[in-house]
PyMOL commands that place a pseudoatom at each C-alpha (Angstrom):
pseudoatom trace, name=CA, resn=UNK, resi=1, chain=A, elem=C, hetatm=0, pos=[106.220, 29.600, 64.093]
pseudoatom trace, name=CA, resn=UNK, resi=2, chain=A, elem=C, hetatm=0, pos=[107.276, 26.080, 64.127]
pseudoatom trace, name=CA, resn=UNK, resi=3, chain=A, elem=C, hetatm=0, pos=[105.526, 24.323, 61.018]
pseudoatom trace, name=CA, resn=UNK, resi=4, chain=A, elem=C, hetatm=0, pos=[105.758, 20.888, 63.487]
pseudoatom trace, name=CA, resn=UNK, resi=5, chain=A, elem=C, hetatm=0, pos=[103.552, 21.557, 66.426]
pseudoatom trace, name=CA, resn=UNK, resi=6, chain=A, elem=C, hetatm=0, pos=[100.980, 19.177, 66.358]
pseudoatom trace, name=CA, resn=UNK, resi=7, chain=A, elem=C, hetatm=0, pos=[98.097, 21.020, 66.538]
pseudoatom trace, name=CA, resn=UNK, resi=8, chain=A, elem=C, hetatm=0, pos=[95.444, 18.032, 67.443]
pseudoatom trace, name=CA, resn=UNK, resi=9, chain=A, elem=C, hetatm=0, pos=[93.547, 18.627, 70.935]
pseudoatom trace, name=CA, resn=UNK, resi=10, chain=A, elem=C, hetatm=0, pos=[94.197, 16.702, 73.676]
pseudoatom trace, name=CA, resn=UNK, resi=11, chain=A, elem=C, hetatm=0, pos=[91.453, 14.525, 74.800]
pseudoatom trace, name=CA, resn=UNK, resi=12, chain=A, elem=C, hetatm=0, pos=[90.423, 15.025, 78.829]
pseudoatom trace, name=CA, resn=UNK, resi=13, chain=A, elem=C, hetatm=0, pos=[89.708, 11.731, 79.423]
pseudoatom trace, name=CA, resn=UNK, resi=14, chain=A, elem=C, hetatm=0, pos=[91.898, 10.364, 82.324]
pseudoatom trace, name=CA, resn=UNK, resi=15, chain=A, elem=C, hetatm=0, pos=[93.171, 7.106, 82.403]
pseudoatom trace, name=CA, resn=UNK, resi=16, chain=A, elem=C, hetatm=0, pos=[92.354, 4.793, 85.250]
pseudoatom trace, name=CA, resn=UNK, resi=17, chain=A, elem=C, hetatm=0, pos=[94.822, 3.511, 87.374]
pseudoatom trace, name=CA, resn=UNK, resi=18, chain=A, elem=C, hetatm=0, pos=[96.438, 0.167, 87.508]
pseudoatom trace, name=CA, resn=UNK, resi=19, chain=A, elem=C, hetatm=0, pos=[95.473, 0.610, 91.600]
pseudoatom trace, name=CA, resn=UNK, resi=20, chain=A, elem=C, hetatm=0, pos=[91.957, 1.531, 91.503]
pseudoatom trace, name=CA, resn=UNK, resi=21, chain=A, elem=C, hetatm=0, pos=[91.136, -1.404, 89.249]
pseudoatom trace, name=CA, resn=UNK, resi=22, chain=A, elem=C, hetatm=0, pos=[93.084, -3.878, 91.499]
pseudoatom trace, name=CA, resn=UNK, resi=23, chain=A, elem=C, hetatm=0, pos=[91.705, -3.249, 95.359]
pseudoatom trace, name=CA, resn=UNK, resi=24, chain=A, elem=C, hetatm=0, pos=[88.478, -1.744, 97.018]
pseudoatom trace, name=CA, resn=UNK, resi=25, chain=A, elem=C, hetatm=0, pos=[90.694, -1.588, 99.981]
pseudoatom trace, name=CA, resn=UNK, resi=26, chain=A, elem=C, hetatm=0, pos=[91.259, 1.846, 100.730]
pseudoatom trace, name=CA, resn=UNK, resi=27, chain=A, elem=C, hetatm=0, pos=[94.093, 1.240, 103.033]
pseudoatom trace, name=CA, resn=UNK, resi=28, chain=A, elem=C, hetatm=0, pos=[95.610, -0.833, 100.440]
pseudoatom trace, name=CA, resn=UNK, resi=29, chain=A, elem=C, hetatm=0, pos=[95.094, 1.681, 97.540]
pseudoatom trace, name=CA, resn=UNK, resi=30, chain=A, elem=C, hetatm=0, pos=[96.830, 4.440, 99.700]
pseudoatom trace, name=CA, resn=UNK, resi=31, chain=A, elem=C, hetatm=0, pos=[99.825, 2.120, 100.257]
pseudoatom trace, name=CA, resn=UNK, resi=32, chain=A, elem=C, hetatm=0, pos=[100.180, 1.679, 96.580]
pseudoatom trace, name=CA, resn=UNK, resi=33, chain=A, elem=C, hetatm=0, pos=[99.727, 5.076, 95.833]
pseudoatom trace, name=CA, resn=UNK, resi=34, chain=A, elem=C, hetatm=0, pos=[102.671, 5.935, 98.800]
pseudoatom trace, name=CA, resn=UNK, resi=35, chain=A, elem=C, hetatm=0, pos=[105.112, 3.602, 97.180]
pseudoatom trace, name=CA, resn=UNK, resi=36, chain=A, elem=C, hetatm=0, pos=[104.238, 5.252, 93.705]
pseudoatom trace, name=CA, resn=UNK, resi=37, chain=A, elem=C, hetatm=0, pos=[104.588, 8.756, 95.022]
pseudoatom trace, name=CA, resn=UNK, resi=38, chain=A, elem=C, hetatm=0, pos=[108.045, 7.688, 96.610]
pseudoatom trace, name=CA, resn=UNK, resi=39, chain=A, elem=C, hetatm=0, pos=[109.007, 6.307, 93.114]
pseudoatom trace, name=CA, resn=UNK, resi=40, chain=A, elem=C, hetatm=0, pos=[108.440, 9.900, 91.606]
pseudoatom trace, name=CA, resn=UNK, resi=41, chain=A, elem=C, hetatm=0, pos=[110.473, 11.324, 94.038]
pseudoatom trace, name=CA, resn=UNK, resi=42, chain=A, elem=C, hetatm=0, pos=[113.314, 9.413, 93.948]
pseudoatom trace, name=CA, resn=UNK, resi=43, chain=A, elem=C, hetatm=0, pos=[113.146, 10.440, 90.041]
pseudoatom trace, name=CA, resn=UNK, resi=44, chain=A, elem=C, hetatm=0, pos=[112.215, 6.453, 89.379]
pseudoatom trace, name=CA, resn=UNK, resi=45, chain=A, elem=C, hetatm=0, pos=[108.930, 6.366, 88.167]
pseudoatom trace, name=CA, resn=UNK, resi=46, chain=A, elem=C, hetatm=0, pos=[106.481, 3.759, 86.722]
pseudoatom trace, name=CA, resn=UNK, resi=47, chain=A, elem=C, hetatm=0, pos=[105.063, 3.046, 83.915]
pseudoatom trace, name=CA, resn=UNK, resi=48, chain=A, elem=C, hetatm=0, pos=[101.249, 1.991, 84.030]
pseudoatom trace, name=CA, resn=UNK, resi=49, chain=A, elem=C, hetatm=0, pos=[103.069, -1.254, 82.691]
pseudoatom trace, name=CA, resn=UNK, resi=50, chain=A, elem=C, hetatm=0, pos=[105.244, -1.557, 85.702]
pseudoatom trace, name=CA, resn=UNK, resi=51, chain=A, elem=C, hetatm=0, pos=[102.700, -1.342, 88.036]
pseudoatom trace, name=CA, resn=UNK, resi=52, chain=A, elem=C, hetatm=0, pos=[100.788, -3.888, 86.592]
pseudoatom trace, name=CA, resn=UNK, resi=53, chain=A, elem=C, hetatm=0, pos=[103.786, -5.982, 86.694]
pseudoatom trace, name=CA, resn=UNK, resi=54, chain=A, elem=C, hetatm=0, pos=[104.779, -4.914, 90.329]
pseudoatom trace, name=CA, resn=UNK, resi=55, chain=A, elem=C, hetatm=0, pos=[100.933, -5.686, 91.524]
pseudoatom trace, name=CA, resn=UNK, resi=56, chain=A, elem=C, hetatm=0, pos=[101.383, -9.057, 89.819]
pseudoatom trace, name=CA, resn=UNK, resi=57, chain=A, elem=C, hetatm=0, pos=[104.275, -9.531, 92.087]
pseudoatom trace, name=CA, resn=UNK, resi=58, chain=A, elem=C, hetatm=0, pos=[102.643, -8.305, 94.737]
pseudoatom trace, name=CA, resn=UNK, resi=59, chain=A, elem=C, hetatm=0, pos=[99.948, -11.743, 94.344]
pseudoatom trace, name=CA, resn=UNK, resi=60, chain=A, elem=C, hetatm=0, pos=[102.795, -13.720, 94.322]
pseudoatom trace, name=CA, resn=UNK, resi=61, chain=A, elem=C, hetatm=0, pos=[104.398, -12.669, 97.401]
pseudoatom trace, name=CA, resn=UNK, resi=62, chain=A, elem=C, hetatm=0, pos=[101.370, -12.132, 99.841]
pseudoatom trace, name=CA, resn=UNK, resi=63, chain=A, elem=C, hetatm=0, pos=[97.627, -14.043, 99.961]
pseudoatom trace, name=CA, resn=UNK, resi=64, chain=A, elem=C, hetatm=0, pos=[96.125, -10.899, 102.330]
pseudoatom trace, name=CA, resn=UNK, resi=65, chain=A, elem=C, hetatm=0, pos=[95.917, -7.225, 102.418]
pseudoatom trace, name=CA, resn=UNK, resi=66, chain=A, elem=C, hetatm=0, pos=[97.545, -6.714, 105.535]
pseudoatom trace, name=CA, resn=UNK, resi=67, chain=A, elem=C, hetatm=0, pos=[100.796, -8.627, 104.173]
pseudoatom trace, name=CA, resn=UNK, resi=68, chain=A, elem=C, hetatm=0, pos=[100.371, -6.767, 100.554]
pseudoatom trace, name=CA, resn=UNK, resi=69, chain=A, elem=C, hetatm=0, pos=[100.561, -3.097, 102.816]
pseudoatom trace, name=CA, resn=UNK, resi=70, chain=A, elem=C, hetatm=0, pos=[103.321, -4.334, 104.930]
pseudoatom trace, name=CA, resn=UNK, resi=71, chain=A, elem=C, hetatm=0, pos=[104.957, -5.222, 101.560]
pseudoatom trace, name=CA, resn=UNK, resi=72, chain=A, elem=C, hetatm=0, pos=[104.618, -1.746, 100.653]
pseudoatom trace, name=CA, resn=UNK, resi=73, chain=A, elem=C, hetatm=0, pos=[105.293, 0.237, 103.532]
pseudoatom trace, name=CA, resn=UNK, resi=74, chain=A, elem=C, hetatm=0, pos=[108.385, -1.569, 103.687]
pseudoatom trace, name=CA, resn=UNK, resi=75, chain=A, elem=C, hetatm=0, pos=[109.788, -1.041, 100.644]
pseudoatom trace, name=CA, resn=UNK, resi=76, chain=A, elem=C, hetatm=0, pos=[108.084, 2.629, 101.024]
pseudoatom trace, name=CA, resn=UNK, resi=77, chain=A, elem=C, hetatm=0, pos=[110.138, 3.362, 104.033]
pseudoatom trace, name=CA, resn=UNK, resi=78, chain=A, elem=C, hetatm=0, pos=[113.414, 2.377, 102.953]
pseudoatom trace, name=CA, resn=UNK, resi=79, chain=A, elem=C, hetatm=0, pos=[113.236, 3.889, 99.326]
pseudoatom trace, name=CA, resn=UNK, resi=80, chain=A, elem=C, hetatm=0, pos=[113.658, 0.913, 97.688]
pseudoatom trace, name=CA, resn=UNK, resi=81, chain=A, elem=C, hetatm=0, pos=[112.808, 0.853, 93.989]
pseudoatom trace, name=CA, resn=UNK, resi=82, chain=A, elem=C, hetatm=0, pos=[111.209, -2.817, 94.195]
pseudoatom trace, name=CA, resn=UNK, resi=83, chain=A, elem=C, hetatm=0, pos=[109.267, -5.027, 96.628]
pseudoatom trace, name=CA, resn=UNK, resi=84, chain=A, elem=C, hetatm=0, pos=[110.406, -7.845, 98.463]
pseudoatom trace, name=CA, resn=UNK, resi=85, chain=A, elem=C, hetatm=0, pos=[109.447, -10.373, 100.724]
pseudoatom trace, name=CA, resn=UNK, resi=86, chain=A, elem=C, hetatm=0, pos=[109.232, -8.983, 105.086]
for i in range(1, 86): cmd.bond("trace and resi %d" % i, "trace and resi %d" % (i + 1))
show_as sticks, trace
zoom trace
């Protein structure tokens, strides 16, 4: 037996994420979570850092919701590892 394992439990507590914290829009959240999901399956994903950053982006390009999903399902649909403007 490996005298290295670490042998401390793991704690159960979840951390919350970056998107729940920054929307109550449920349309909104899912976009988020669609882009994130794509991320992971392009083998590219993000830290909780990077999303913070990328949601801080996301202010800057678009006032509104509706823009901020557009945003997303944009960059969603074409795979692309960052968000731009429409």
């Amino acid at each position: 037996m490996c005298k290295y394992i670490n042998k401390t439990k793991q704690n159960n507590i979840t951390p919350i994420s970056p998107f729940a914290e920054y929307t109550d829009n449920a349309e909104l959240v899912e976009a988020l979570n669609a882009f994130s999901e794509m991320r992971n399956k392009i083998k590219r994903p993000m830290t909780d850092r990077a999303k913070k950053m990328m949601l801080d982006k996301l202010d800057s390009l678009a006032d509104d919701d509706k823009s901020k999903i557009a945003i997303l399902n944009q960059s969603t649909m074409n795979c692309w590892q960052g968000i731009f403007e429409l």
